[in-house]
C-alpha positions in Angstrom: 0.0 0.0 0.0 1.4 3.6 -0.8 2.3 6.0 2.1 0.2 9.0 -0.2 -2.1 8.5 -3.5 -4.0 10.6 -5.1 -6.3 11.0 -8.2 -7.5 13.9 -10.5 -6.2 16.2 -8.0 -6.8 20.0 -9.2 -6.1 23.6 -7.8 -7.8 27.0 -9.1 -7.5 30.3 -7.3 -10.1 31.6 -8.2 -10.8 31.5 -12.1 -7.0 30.9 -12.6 -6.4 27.3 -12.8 -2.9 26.2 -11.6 -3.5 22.3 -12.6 -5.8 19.7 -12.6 -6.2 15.9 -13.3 -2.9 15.1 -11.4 -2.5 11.6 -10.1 0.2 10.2 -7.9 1.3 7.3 -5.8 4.3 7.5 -3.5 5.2 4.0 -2.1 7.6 3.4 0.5 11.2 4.2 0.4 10.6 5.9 -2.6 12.9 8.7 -4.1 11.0 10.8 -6.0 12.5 14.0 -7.5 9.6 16.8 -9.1 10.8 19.4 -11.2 9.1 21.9 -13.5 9.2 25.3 -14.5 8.9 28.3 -11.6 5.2 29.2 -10.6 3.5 25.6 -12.3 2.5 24.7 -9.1 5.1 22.1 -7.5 4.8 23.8 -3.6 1.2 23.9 -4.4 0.7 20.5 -4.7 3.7 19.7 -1.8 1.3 21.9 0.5 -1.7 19.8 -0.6 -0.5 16.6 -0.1 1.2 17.8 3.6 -2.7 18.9 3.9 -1.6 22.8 4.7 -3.9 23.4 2.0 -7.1 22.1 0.1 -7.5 20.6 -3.1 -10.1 22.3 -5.3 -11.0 18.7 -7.1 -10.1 14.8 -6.5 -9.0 13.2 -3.6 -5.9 12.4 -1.4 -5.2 8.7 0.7 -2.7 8.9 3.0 -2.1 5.5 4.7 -3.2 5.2 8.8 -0.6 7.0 11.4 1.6 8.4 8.5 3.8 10.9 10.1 5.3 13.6 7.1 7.8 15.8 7.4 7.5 19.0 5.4 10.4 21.4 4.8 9.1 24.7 3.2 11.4 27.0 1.0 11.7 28.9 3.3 10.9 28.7 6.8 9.1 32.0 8.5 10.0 32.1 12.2 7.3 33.9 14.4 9.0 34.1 17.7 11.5 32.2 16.7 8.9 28.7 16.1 8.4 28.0 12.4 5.2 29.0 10.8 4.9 26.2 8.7 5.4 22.8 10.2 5.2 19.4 9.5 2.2 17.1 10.9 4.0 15.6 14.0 6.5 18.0 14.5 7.4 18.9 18.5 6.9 22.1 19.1 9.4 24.7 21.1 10.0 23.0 24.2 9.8 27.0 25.7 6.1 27.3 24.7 5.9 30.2 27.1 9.0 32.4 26.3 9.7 31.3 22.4 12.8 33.8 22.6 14.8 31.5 24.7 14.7 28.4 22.1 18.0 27.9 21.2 18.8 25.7 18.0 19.9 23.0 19.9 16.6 23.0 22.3 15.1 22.4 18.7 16.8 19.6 18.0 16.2 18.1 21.6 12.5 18.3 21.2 12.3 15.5 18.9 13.6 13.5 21.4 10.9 15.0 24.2 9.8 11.1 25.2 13.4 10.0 25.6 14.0 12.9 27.7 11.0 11.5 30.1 12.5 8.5 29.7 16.0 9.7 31.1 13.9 11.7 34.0 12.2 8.6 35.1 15.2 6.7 35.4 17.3 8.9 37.3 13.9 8.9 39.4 14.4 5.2 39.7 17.8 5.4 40.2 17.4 7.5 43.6 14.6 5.0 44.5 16.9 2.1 44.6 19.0 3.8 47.2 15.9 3.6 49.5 15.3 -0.1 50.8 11.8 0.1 51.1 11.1 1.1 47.2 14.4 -0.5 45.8 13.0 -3.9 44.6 10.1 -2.4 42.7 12.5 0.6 41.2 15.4 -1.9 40.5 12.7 -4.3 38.3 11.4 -0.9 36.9 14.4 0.5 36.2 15.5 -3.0 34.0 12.5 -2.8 31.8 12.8 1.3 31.2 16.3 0.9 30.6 16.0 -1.9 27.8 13.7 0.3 26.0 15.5 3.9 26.3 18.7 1.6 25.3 16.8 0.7 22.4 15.5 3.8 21.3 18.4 5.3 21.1 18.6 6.6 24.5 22.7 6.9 24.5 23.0 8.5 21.1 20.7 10.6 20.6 22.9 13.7 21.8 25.7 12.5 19.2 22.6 11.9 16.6 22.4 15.8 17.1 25.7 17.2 16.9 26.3 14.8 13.6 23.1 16.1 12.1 24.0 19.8 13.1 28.3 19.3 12.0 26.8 18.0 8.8 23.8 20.9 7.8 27.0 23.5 8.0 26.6 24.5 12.2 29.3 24.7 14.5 29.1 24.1 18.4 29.2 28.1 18.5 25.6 28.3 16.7 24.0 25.2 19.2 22.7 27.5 21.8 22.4 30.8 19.8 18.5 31.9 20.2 16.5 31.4 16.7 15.7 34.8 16.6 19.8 35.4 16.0 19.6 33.1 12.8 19.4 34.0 9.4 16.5 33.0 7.1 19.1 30.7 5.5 20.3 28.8 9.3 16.8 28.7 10.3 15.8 26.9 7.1 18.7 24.7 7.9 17.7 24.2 11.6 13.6 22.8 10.7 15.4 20.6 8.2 18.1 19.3 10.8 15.1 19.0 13.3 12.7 17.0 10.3 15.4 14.4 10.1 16.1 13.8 13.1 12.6 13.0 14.0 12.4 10.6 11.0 8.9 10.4 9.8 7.9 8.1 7.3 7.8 10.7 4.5 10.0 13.6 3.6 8.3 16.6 1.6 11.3 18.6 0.8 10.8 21.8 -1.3 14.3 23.1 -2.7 16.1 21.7 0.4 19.5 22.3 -1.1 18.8 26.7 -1.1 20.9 27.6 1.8 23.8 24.5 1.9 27.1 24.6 0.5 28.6 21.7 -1.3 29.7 20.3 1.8 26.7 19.9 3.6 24.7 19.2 0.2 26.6 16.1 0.1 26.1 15.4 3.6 22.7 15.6 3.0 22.8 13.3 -0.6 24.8 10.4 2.0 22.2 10.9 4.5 19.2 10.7 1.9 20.4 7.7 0.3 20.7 5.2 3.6 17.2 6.8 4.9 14.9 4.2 5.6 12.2 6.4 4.6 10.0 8.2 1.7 11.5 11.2 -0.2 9.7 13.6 -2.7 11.9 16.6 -3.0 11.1 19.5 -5.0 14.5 21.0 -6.4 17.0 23.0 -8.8 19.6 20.9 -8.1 20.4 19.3 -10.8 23.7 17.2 -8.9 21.9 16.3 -6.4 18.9 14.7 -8.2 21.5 13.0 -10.0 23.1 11.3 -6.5 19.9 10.7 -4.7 16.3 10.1 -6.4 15.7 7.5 -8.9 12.0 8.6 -10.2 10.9 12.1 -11.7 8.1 13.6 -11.8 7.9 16.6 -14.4 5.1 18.9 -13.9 4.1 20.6 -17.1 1.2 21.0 -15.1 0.5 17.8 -16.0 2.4 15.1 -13.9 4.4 13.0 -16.4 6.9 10.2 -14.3 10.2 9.2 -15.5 12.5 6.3 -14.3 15.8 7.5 -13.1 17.9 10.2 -12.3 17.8 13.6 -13.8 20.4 12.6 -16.4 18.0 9.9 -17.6 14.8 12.2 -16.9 17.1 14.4 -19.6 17.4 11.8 -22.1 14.1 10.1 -21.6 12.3 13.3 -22.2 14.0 14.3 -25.4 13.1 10.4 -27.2 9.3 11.2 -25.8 9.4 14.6 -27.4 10.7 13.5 -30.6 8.4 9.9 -30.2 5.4 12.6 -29.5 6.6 14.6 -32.6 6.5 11.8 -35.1 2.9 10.5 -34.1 1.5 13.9 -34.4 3.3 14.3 -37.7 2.2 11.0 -38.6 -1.3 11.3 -38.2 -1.3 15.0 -39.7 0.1 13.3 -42.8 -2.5 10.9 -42.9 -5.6 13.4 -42.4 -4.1 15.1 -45.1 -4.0 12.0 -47.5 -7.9 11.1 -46.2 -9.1 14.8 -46.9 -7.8 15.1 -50.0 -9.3 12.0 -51.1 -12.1 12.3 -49.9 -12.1 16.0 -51.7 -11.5 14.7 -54.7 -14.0 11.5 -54.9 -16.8 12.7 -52.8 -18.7 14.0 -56.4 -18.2 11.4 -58.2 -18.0 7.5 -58.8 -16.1 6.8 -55.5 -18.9 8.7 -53.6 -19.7 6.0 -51.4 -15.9 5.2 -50.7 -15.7 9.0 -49.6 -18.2 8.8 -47.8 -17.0 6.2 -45.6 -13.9 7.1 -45.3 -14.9 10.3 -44.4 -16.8 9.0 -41.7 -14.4 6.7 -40.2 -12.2 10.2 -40.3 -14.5 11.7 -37.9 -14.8 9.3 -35.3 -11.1 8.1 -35.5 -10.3 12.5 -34.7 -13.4 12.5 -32.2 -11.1 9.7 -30.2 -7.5 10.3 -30.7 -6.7 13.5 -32.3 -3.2 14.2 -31.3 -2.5 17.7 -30.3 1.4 19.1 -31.2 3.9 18.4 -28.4 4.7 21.2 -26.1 8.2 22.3 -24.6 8.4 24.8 -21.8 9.1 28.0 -22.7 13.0 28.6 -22.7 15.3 31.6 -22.1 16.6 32.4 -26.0 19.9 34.0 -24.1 23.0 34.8 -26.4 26.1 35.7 -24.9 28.8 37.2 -27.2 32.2 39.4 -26.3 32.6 42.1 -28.3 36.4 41.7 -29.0 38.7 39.5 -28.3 40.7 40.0 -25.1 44.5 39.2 -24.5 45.9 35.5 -23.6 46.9 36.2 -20.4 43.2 37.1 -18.4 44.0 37.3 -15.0 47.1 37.2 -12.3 47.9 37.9 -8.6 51.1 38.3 -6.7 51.2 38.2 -3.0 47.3 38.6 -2.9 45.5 38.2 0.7 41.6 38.5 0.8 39.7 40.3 3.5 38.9 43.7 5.0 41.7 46.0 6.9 39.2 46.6 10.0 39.3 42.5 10.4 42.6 42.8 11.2 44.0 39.3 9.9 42.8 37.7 6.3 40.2 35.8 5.0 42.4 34.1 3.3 45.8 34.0 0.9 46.3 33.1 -2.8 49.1 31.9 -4.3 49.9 33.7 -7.4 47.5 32.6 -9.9 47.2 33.3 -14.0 43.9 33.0 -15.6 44.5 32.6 -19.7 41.5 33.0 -22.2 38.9 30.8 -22.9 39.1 28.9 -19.5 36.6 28.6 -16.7 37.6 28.4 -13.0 35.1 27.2 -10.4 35.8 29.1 -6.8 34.5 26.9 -4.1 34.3 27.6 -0.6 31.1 27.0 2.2 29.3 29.9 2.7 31.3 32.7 4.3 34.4 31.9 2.9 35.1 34.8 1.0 34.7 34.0 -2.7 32.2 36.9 -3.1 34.9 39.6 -1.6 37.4 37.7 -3.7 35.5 38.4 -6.9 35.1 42.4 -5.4 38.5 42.3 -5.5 39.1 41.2 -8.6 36.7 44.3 -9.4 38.5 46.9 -7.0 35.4 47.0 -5.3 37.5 46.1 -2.6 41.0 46.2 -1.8 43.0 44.2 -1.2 45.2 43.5 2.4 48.0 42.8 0.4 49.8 42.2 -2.9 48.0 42.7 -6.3 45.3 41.6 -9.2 46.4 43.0 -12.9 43.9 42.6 -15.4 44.9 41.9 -19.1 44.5 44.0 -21.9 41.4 44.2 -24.2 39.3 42.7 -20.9 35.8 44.2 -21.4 34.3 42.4 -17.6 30.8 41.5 -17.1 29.3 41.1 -13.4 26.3 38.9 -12.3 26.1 39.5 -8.8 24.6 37.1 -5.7 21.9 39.4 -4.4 21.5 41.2 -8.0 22.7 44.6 -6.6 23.4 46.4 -9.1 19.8 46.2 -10.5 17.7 49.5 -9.5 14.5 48.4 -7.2 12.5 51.4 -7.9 13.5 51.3 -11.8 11.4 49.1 -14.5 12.4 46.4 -16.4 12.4 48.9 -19.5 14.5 51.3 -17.6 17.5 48.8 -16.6 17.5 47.5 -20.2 17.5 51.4 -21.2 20.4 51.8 -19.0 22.5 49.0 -20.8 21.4 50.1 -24.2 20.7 53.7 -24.1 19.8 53.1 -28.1 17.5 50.6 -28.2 13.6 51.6 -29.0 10.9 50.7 -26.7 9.6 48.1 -29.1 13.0 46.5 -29.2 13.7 46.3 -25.4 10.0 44.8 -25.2 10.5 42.3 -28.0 14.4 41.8 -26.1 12.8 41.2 -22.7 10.6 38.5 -24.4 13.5 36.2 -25.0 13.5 36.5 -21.0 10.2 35.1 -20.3 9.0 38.8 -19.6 6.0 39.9 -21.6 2.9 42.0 -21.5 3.0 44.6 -19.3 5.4 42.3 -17.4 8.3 44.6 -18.7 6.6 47.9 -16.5 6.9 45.6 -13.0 10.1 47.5 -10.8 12.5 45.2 -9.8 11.9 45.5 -6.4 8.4 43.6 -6.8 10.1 40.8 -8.9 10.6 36.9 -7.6 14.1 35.6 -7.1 14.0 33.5 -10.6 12.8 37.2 -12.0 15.5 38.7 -11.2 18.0 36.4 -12.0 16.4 36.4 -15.6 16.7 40.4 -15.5 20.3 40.2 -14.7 21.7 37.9 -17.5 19.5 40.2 -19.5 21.6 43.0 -19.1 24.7 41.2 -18.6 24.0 39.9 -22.3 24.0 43.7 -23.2 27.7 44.2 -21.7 29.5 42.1 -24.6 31.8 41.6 -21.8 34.8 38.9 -22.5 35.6 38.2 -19.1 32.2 37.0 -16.9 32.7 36.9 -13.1 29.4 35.1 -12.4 28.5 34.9 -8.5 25.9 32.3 -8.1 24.0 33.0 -11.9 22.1 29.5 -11.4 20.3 30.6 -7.9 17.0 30.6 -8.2 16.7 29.9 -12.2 14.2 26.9 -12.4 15.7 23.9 -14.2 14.8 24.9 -18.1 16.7 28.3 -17.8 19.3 26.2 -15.9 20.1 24.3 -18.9 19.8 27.2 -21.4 22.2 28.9 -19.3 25.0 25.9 -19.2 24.8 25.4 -23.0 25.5 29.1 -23.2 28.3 29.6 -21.0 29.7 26.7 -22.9 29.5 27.8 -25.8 31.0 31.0 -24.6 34.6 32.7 -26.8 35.4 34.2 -23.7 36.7 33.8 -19.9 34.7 32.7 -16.7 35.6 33.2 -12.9 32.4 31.3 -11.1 31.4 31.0 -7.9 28.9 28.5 -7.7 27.3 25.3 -5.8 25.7 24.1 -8.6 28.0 21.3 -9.1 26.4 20.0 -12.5 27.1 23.6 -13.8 30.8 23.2 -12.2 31.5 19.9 -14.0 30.4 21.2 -17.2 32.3 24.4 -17.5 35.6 24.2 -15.4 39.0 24.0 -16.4 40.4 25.2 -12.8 39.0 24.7 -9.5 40.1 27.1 -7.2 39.1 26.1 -3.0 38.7 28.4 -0.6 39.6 26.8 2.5 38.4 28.7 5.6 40.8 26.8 8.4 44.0 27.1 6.7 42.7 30.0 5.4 44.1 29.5 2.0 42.9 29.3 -1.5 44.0 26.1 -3.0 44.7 25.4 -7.1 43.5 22.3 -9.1 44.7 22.2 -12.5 41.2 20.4 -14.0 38.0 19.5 -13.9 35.3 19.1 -11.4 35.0 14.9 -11.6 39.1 15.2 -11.7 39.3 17.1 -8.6 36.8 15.3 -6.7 38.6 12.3 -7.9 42.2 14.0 -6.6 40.4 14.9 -3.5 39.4 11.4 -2.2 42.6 9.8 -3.3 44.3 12.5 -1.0 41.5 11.0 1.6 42.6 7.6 0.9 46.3 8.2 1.0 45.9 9.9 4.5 43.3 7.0 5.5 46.1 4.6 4.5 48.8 6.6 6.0 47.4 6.2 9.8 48.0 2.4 9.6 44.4 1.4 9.0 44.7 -2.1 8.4 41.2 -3.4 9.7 40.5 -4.8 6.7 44.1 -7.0 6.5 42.8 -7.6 10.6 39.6 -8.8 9.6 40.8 -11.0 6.7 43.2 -12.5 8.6 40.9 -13.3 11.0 38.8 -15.0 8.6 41.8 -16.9 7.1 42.4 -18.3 10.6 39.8 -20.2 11.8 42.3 -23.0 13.1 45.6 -23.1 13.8 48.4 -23.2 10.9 50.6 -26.3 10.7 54.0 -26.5 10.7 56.1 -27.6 8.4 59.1 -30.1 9.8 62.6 -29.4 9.6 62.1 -25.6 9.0 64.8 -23.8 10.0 63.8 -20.8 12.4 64.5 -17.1 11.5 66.1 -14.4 13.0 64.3 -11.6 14.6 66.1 -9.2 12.3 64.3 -11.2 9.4 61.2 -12.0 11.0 61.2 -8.4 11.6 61.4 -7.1 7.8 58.6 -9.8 6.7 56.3 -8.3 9.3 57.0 -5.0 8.3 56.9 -5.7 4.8 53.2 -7.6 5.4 52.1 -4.3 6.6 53.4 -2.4 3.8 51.2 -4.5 1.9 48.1 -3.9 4.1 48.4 -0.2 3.6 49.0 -0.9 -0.4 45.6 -2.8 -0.7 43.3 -0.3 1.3 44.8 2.6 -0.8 44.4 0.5 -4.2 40.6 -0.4 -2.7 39.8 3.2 -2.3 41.3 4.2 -5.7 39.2 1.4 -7.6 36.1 2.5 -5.4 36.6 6.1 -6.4 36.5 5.9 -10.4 33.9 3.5 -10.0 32.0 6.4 -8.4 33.0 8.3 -11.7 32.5 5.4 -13.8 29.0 5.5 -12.5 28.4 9.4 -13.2 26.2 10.2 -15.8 28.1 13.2 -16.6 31.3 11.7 -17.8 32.5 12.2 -21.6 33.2 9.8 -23.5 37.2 10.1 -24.1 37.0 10.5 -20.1 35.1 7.4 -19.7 37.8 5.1 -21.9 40.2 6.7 -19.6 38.9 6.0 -16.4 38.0 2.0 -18.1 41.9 1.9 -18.5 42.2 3.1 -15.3 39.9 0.7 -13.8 41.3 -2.5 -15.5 44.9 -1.4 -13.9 44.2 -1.2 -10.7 41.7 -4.1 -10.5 45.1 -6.0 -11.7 47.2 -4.3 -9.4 44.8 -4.7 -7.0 44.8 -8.8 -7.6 48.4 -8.9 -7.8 48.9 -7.3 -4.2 46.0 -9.6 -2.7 48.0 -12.3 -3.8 51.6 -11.2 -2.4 49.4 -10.1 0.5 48.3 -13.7 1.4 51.7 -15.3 0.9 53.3 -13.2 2.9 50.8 -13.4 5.2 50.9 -17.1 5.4 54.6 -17.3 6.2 54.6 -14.4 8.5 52.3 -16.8 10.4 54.0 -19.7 10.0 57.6 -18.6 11.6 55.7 -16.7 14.3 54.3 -20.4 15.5 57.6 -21.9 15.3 
């Protein structure tokens, strides 16, 4: 039985009809990701399924005791308790004085009946002490025990500060009142507090806004072990990929796919074009039908026409195909207006920060940009890659050492929080601003390609959505025929189709990109450098390649430090297996030294070391093997790879065991 089904579901405010004939199951453990373009109704339909809102037509079934969990976009804190909850969500353990909740006190309400638990048993405990109560509370106290011990009673503090460590917190934010949080942290806290009260079914809408890339793939490791159901609304196009294996496209029609985004992408195009050939299909064969029926309906085939005309009708009156739809796309061109010089972009000496901070965000080695390359800044949120691109700028300046520019560099800024757009101007005035020349019916016909029409264009900025005024931005940034794009964020916001338009743009761009971005899918597509901001060290770190290549790079470094602790459960528990009895002894073997028994042991545990790094390196590119995103010369590549160390890999398991064996046997002697 599914947790939720529904059939002909519909929503109208009012005249406006936001869809209708929607029909759904969600069965358990399912990962469902829904997708579609802004404002066709996805939290609409989240909202009615969570039951914060009615359905204008069909009917819901959710099955007995369900318990959802519903994480809003964003979550509005009224005395610092979320607005929007989800069914069985605990509420502020301070119901009283809502100012005092703390993040952590959040958290520890999930957990409210294993904290009665924990009273009662300390209640017990100072009952045994008492020899009148203490066989009652000692039998009492083995039964509550068993069952807090079971429930999680001992970890549910570390369940906490791993849940918290992973959504981006430190121990400093734990017991910082909610009404100190951002919009962003609180988001971050009502998710943190949703999973740790695992309910049966997660409603997540756009749950990866206010993460970095660390905690995003916190949360894809997290999503992918859950025991539970998970429809997740998002932009995301990574994450999809790593954690859902269904989507459902809403057109507003509900259309399900089997997979991951990548094959939602692929699937979609062959339905399209299947879609594309029926309708021309059938059109071709009205056409044939009318004209021969035209032509024979006076005379001696009269009856044939007749008939044939008839069977036309009804055949129309039960499957006349209507054209396939796509959704509206941006029509977004981006082209420099010269060329620039080879050399882009260097530093020397260059520390990051501001002079009243009094020490640096962080340093960068001397760096050298050349044209046509991307690099990807990456950083979690505060690092400083936004002040590093206002640098660039001389926006800000720098603590030390300097940024030279090339020659012929014409620069084009998107920024974050679209600042330099004008909230009390119009859409017509920014795009008069960038292009002083262009006549009214050009800048309306321009704004078009933007998804902005009708009297659309006469809206001020400051009344626009997120995704509006992203679309606003790269509309005058297209204007700039700038050569060198320093792109803060561009994909925030943008729903998935202007997501897409946007990628095969940028790749497609002659010039330079600097990006700062968490949209990894964008990342791996466009970057020939990865620049890392890393806050501790505080230090910006080069790799020399792409995304998949530095992720690659970065869990081999993983490995090699893994390996270079002396890790060898795995050559512990192997052993262990190999051993069930003892090893006999072969007679008349002459004993070794210590020097020589000595070298063979250490030499064994070279070879332990040597197999868990060449386990982790096979394990990593077949993580990379498995991406959808891999090209194909990079996919015969990482099949070389793989064949080598699987050999390798073999060939040290072998050496491994022998030496193993006869380590053994002169240690029995």
């Amino acid at each position: 039985m599914p947790l939720i089904s529904a059939v002909n579901l519909g929503k109208s405010y009012g005249p406006e009809d936001i869809f209708s004939g929607i029909s759904l199951s969600i069965p358990h453990r399912a990962r469902i990701g829904m997708v579609g373009a802004n404002g066709v109704g996805k939290t609409t339909l989240l909202r009615i399924l969570v039951g914060l809102e009615e359905a204008s037509s069909g009917t819901i079934h959710r099955a007995r005791n369900l318990r959802i969990g519903y994480l809003p976009q964003e979550v509005v804190a009224e005395q610092g308790e979320p607005t929007e909850a989800a069914p069985d969500a605990p509420s502020s353990p301070h119901p009283n004085k809502p100012n005092e909740s703390t993040l952590w006190f959040e958290c520890l309400a999930v957990f409210r009946d294993l904290l009665a638990q924990q009273a009662e048993l300390a209640r017990l405990e100072q009952a045994m002490s008492d020899p009148q109560q203490a066989s009652g509370a000692i039998e009492a106290y083995g039964r509550l025990q068993n069952r807090f011990d079971h429930l999680g009673g001992y970890t549910y503090e570390l369940r906490i500060r791993q849940t918290l460590t992973g959504l981006g917190f430190t121990p400093n934010d734990y017991h910082r009142p909610l009404s100190q949080l951002s919009g962003g942290q609180r988001t971050r806290g009502y998710l943190a507090r949703l999973l740790l009260s695992q309910p049966d079914l997660l409603l997540l809408d756009e749950p990866t806004n206010h993460l970095d890339i660390q905690a995003i793939e916190w949360l894809e490791a997290y999503l992918r072990d859950w025991e539970g159901a998970a429809l997740i609304v998002s932009h995301d196009r990574y994450f999809l990929d790593q954690v859902v294996n269904t989507i459902w496209e809403m057109t507003p029609a509900l259309e399900l796919y089997r997979g991951n985004y990548s094959a939602f992408l692929q699937q979609r195009a062959e339905r399209y074009q299947r879609r594309l050939e029926e309708y021309q299909a059938q059109q071709e064969f009205v056409g044939k039908e009318e004209d021969y029926i035209r032509r024979n309906l006076a005379g001696q085939n009269t009856r044939q026409a007749q008939g044939r005309r008839t069977r036309l009708e009804h055949m129309l009156e039960e499957v006349r195909l209507a054209p396939p739809k796509q959704p509206r796309r941006l029509h977004l061109r981006l082209e420099p207006a010269g060329r620039s010089g080879d050399l882009v972009l260097r530093t020397y000496g260059l520390s990051i920060g501001y002079a009243d901070e009094g020490r640096p965000l962080f340093t960068v080695p001397d760096l050298i940009l050349r044209r046509g390359e991307c690099a990807a800044i990456l950083g979690p949120n505060g690092a400083g890659k936004t002040t590093f691109l206002k640098t660039i700028l001389e926006q800000v300046p720098p603590l030390e050492g300097e940024v030279v520019l090339g020659a012929s560099l014409r620069v084009g800024y998107f920024a974050q929080a679209h600042e330099l757009l004008h909230p009390s101007w119009t859409l017509m005035d920014e795009i008069a601003a960038q292009a002083p020349r262009m006549l009214p019916a050009e800048a309306r016909n321009y704004l078009a390609k933007f998804l902005f029409t009708g009297d659309d264009v006469f809206k001020t900025v400051e009344v626009l959505s997120g995704g509006e005024r992203g679309r606003l931005a790269l509309a005058c940034l297209a204007l700039q025929g700038a050569n060198l794009l320093l792109l803060d964020e561009p994909t925030n916001q943008l729903d998935l189709p202007s997501q897409e338009v946007l990628q095969s743009i940028l790749a497609d761009f002659g010039g330079t990109i600097l990006l700062v971005s968490h949209d990894r899918y964008l990342i791996d597509a466009l970057a020939t450098q990865i620049w890392e901001v890393l806050p501790e060290e505080r230090q910006l770190r080069v790799f020399d390649g792409s995304y998949s290549e530095y992720k690659a790079s970065r869990q081999a470094e993983a490995d090699l430090a893994t390996a270079s602790t002396g890790d060898n459960s795995r050559a512990v528990e192997t052993l262990a297996r190999a051993e069930p009895q003892p090893v006999p002894i072969p007679e008349r073997r002459a004993s070794l030294s210590k020097h020589e028994l000595r070298r063979r042991q250490l030499r064994l545990e070279a070879l332990e070391v040597e197999v868990t790094a060449l386990e982790r390196q096979l394990a990593s590119v077949t993580r990379q093997l498995e991406s959808p995103s891999v090209d194909p010369a990079r996919l015969y590549k990482l099949s070389q790879d793989y064949a080598d160390l699987h050999h390798q890999l073999e060939e040290k398991i072998q050496e491994w065991e022998q030496a193993s064996e006869e380590t053994l046997q002169n240690t029995s002697e």
